[in-house]
MARDOKOL-762054 format. One line per field, with one value per residue: z negated, y, x of N, C-alpha, C, O in turn; residue in one letter; residue number from 0. Coordinates in nm, 3 decimals. Each point is the difference from the previous one (the first is absolute). Layout:
! MARDOKOL-762054
n_w	Z_...
n_v	Y_...
n_u	X_...
ca_w	Z_...
ca_v	Y_...
ca_u	X_...
c_w	Z_...
c_v	Y_...
c_u	X_...
o_w	Z_...
o_v	Y_...
o_u	X_...
drenvo	A_...
base	NUM_...
! end
This chain:
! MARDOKOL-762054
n_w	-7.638_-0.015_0.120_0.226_0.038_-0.018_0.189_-0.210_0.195_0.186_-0.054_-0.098_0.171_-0.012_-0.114_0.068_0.187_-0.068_-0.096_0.232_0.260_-0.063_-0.057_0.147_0.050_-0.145_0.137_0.153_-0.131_-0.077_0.082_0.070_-0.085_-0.048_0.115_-0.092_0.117_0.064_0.252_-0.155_-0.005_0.152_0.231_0.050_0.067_0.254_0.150_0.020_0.233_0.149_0.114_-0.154_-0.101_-0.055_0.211_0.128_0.161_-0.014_-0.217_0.107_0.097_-0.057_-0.100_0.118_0.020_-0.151_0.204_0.168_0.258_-0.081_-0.101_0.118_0.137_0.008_0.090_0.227_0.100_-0.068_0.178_0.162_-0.066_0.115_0.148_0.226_-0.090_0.191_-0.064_-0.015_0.150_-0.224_-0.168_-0.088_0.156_-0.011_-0.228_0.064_-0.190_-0.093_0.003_-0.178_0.104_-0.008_0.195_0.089_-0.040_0.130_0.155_0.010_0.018_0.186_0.071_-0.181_-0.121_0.179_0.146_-0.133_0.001_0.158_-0.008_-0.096_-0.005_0.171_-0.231_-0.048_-0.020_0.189_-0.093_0.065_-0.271_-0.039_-0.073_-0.145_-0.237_-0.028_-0.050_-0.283_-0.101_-0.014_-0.203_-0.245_-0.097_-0.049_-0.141_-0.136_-0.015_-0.125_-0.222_0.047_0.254_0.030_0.026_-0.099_0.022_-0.087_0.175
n_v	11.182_0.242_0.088_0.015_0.227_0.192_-0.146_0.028_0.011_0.117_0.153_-0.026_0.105_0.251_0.074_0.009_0.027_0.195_-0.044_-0.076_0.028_0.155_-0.008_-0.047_0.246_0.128_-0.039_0.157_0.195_0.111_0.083_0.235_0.196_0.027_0.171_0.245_-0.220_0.201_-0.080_0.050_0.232_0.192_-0.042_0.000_0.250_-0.061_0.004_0.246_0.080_-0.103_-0.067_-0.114_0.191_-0.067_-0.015_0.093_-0.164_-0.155_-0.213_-0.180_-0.120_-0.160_-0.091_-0.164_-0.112_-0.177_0.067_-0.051_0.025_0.208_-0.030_-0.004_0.202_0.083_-0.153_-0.089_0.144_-0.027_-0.074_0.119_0.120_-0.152_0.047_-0.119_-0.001_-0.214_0.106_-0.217_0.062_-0.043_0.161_0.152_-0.194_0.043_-0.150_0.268_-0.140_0.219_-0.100_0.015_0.103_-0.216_-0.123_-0.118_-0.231_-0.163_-0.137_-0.185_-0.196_-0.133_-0.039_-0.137_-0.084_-0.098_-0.174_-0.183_-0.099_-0.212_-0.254_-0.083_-0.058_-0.073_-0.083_-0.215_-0.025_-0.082_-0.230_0.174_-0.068_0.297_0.026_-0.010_0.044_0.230_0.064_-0.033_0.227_0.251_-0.037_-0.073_0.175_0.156_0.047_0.133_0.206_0.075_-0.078_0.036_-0.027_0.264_0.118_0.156_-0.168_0.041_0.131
n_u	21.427_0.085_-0.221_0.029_0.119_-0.114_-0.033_-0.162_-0.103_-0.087_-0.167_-0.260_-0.061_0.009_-0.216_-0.187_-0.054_-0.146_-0.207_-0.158_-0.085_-0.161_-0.252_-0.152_-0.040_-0.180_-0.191_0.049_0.039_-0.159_-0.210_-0.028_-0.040_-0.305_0.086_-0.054_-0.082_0.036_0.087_0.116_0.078_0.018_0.007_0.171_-0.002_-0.029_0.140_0.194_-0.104_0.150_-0.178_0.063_0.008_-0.193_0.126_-0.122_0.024_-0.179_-0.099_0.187_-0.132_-0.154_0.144_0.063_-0.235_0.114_0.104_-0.157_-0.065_-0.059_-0.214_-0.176_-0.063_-0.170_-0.140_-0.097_-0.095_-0.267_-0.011_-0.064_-0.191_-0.153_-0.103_-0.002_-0.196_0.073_-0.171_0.060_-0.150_0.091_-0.085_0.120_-0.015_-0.258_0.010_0.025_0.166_-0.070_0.202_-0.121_0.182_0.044_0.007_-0.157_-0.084_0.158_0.038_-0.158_0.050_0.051_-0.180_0.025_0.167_0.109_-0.091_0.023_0.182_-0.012_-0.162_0.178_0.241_0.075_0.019_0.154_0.209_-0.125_-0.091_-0.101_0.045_-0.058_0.179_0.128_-0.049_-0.046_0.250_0.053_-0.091_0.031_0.132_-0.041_-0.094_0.126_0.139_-0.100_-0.077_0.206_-0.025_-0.284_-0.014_0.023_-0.140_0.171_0.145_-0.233_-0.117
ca_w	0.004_-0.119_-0.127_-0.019_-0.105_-0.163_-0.071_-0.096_-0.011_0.026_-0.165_-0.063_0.057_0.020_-0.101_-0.048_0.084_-0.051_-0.109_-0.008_0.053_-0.099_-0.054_0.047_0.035_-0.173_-0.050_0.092_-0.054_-0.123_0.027_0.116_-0.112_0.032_0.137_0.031_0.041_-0.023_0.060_-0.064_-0.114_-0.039_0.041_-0.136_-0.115_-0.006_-0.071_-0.131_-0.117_0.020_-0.054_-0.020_0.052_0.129_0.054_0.120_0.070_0.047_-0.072_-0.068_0.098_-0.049_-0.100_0.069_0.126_0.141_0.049_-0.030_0.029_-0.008_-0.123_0.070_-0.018_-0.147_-0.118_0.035_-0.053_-0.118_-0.046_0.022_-0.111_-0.136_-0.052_0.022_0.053_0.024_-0.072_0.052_-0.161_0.015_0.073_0.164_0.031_0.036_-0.094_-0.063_-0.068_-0.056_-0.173_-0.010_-0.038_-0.154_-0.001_0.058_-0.186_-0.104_0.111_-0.023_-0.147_-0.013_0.070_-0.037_-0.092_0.091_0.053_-0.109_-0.124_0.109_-0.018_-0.142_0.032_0.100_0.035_-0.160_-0.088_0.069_-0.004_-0.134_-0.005_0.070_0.167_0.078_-0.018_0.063_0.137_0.005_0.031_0.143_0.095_0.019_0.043_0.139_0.045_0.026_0.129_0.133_0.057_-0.150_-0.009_-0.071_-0.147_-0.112_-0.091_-0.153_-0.040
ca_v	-0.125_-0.032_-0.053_-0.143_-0.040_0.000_-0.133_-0.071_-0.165_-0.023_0.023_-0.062_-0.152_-0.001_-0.025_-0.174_-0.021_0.008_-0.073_-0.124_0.006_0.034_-0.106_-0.083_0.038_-0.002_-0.183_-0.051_-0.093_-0.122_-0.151_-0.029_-0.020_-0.159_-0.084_-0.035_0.144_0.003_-0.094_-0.085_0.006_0.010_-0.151_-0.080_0.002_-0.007_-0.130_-0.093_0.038_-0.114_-0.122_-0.069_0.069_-0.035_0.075_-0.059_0.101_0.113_0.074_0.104_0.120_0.129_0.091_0.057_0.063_-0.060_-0.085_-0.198_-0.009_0.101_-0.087_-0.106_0.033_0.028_-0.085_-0.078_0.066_-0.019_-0.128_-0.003_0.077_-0.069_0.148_-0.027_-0.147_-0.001_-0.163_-0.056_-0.027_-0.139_-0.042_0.074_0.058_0.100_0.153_-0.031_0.103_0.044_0.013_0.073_-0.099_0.086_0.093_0.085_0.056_0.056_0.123_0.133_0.024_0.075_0.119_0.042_0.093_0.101_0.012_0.062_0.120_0.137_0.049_0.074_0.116_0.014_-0.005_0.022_0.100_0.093_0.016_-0.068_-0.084_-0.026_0.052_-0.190_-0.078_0.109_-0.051_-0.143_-0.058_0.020_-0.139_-0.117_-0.004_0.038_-0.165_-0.090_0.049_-0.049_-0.092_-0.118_-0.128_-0.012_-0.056_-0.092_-0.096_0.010_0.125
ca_u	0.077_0.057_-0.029_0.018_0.140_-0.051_-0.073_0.069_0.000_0.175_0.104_0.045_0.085_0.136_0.121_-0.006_0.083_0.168_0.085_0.092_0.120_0.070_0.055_0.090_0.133_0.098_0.014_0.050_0.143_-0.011_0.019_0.135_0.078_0.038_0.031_-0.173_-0.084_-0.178_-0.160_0.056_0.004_-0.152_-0.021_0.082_-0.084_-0.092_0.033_-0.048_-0.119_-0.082_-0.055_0.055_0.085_0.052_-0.116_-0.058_0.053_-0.107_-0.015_0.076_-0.003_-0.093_0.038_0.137_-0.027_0.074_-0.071_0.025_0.088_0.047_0.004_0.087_0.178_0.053_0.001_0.123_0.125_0.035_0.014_0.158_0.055_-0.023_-0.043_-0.108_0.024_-0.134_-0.120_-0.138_-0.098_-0.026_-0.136_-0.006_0.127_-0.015_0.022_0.174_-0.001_0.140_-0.008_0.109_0.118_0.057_0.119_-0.122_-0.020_0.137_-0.013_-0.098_0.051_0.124_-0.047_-0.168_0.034_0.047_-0.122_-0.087_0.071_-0.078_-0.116_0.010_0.092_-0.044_-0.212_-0.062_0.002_-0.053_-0.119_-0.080_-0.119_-0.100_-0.019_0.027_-0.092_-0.053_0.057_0.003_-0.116_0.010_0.076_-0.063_-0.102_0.066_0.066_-0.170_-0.085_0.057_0.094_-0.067_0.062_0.119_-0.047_0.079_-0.071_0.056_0.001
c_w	-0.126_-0.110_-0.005_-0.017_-0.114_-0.072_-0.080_0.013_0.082_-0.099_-0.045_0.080_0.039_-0.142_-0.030_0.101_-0.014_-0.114_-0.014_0.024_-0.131_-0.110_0.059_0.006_-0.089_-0.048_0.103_-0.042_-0.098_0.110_0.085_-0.129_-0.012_0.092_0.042_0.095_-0.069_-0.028_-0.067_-0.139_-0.018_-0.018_-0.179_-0.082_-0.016_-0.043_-0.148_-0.120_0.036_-0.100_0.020_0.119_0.184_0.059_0.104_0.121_0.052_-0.062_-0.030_0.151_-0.013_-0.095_0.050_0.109_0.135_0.063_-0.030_-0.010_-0.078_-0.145_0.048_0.001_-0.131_-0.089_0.057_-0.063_-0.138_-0.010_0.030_-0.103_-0.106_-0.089_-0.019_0.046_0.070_-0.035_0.100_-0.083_0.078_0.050_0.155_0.048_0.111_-0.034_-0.052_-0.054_0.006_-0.112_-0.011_-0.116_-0.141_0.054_0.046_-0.141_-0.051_0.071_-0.056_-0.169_-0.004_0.075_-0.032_-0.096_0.092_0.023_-0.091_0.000_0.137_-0.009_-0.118_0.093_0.136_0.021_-0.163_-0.030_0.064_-0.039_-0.151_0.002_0.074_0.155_0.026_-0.020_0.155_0.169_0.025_0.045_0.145_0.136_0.036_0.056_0.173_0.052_-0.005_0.065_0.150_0.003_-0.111_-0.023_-0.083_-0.159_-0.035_-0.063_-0.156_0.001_-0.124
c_v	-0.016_-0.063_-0.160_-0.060_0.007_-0.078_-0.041_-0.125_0.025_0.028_-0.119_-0.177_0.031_0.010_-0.157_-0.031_0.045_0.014_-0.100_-0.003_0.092_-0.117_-0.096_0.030_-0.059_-0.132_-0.067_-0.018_-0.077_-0.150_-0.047_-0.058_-0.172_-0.097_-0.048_0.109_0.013_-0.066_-0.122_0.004_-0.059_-0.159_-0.021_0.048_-0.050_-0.203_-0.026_0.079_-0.105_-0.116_-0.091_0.070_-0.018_0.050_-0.102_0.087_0.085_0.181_0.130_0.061_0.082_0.057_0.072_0.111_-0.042_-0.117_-0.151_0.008_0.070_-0.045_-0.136_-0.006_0.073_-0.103_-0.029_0.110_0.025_-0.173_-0.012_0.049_-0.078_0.095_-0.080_-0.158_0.043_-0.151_-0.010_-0.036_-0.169_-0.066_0.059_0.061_0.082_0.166_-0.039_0.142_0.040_0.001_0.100_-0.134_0.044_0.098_0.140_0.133_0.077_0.172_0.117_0.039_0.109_0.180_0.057_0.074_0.143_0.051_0.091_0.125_0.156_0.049_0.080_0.151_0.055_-0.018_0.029_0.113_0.157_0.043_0.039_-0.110_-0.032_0.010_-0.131_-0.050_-0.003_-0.069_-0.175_-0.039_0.031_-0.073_-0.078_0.039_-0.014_-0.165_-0.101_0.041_-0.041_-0.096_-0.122_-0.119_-0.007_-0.003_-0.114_-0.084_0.028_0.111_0.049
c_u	0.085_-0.088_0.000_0.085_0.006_-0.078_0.071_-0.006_0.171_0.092_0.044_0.032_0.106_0.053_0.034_0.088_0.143_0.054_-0.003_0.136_0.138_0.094_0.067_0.153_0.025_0.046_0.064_0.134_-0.013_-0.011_0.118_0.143_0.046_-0.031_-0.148_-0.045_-0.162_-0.052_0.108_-0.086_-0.169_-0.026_0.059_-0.076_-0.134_0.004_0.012_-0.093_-0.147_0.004_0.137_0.121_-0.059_-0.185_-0.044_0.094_-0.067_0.012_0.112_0.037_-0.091_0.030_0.102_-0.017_0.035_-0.072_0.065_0.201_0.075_0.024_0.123_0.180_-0.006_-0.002_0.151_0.133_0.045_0.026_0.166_0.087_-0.004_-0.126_-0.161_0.005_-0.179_-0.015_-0.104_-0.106_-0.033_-0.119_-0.051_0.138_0.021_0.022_0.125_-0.027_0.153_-0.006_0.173_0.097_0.072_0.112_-0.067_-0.036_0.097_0.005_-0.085_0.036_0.105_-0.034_-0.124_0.068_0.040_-0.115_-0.067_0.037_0.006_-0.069_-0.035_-0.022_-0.154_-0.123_-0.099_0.058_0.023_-0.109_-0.062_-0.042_-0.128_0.022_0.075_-0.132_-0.075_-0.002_-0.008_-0.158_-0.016_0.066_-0.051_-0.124_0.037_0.032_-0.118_-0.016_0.066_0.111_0.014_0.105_0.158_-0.063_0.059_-0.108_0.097_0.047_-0.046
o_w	-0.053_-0.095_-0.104_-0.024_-0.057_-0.118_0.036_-0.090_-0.056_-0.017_0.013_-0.062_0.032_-0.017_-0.043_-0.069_0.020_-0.012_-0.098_-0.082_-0.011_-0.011_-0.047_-0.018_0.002_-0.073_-0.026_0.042_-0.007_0.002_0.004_0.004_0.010_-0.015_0.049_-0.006_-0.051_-0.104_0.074_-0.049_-0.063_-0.113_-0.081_-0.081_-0.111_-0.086_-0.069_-0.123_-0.053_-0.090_0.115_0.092_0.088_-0.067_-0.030_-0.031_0.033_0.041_-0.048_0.001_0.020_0.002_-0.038_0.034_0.109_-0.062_-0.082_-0.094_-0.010_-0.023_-0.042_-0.051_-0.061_-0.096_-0.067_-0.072_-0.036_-0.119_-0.068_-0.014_-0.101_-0.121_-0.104_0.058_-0.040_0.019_0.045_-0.111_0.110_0.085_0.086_-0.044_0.054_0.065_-0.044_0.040_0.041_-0.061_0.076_-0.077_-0.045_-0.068_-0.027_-0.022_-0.073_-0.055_-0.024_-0.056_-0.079_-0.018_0.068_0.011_-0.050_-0.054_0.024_-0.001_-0.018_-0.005_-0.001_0.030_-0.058_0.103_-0.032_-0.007_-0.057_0.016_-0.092_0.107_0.044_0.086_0.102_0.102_0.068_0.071_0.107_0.058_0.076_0.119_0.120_0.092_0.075_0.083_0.066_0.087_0.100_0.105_-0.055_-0.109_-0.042_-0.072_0.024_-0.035_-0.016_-0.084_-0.026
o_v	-0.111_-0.062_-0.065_-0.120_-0.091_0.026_-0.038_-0.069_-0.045_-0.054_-0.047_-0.099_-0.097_-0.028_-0.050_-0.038_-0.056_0.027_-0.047_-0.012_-0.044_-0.031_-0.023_-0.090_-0.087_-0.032_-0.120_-0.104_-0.096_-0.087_-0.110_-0.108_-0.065_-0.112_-0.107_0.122_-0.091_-0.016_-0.094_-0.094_-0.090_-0.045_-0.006_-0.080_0.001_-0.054_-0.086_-0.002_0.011_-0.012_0.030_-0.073_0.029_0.020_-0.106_0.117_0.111_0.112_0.110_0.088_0.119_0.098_0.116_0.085_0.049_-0.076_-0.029_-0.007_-0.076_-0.007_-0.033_-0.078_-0.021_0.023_0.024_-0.044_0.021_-0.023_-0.061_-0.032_0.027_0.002_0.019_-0.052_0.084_-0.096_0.093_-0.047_-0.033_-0.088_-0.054_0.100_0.020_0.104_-0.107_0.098_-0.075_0.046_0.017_-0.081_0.115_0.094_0.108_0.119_0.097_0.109_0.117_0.109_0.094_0.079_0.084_0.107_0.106_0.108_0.115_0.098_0.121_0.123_0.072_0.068_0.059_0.025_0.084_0.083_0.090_0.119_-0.077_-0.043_-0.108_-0.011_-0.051_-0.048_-0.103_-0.044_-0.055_-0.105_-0.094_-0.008_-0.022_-0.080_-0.082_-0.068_-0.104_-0.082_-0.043_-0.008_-0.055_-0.035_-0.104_-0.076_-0.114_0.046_-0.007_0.010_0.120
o_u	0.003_0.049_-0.013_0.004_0.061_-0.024_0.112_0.048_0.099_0.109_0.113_0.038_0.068_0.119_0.104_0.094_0.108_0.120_0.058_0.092_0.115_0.119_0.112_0.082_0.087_0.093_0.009_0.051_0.077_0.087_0.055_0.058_0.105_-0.049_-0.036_0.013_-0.065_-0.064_-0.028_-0.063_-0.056_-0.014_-0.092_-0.047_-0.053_-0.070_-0.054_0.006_-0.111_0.084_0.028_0.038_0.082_-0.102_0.055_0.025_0.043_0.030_-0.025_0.086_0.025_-0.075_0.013_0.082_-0.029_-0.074_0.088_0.079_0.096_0.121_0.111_0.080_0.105_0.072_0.100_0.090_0.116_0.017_0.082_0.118_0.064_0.023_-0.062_0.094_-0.081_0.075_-0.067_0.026_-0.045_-0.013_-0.070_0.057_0.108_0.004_0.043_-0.064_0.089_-0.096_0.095_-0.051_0.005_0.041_0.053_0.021_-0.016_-0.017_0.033_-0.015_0.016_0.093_-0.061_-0.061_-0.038_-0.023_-0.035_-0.075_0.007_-0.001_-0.100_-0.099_-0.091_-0.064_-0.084_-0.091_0.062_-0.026_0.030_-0.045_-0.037_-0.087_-0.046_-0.048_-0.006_-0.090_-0.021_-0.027_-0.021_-0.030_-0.017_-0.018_-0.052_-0.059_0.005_0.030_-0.057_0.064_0.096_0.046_0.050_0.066_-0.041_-0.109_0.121_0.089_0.006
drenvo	X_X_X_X_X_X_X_X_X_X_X_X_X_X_X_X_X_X_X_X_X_X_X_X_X_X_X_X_X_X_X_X_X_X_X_X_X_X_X_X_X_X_X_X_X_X_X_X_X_X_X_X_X_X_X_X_X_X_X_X_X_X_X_X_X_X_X_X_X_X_X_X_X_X_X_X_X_X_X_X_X_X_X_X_X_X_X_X_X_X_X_X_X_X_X_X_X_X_X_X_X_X_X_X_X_X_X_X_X_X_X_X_X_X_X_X_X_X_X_X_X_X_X_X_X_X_X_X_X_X_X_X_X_X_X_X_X_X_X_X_X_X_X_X_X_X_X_X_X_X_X_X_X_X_X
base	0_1_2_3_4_5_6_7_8_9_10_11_12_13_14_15_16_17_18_19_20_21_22_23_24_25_26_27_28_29_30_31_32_33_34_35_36_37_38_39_40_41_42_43_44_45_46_47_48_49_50_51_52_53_54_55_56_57_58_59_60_61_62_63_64_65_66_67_68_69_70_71_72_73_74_75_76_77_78_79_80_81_82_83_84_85_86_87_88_89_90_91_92_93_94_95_96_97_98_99_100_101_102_103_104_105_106_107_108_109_110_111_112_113_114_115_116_117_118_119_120_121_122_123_124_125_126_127_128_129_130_131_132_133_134_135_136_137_138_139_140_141_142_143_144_145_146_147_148_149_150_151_152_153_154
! end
């Protein structure tokens, strides 16, 4: 029975598991710092590495991982913030987008130098050159096989 505790496939999905959860500890005061959680930040970064800052609501619950409803109270709570506006698409007002807001922009402006300067500290300069190259290709292959629909547009 121990040898089926010694499977390197449990190795290696508990290391990936816990140097996510790891990292997160490390980047969890930079965004708190500015009055961001996570699933804030992430939503804001993924707006403004989009097409005219702004996403479909579908689309940015699938990148988010969150469901209708769940995208739903997060756009509403970033709109209260001024952080996100939702748009109706004129020709179909069946599709509403989130766009992210200049004060939205100013925000991420203002926490992407902190942010950075974690991921510096806590992921890039942990790594050789080849071994981010290495992991940036292992990621993404990973994030195609099981979770295609978050594929950033203009990655």
């Amino acid at each position: 029975m121990s040898e089926l505790f010694d499977d390197p496939r449990l190795t290696i999905s508990g290391l990936l598991f816990e140097a996510h959860s790891g990292l997160i500890a490390k980047l969890e005061p930079t965004w708190h710092a500015h009055g961001l959680s996570g699933l804030d930040l992430n939503a804001l970064l993924r707006l403004g590495r989009s097409p005219n800052r702004r996403l479909r609501m579908s689309d940015l619950a699938a990148q988010t991982e969150l469901s209708t409803s769940g995208v739903t109270r997060l756009v509403d709570r970033l709109t209260k913030s001024d952080l996100v506006e939702r748009q109706l698409d004129p020709t179909d007002r069946r599709i509403a987008y989130a766009s992210l807001t200049p004060t939205g922009l100013h925000r991420l402006e203002e926490v992407l130098p902190d942010y950075l300067s974690a991921l510096d500290t806590w992921l890039i300069d942990v790594l050789t050159p080849t071994q981010l190259d290495g992991l940036t290709t292992a990621l993404r292959i990973l994030r195609d096989a099981t979770n295609p629909s978050a594929t950033a547009i203009g990655e």
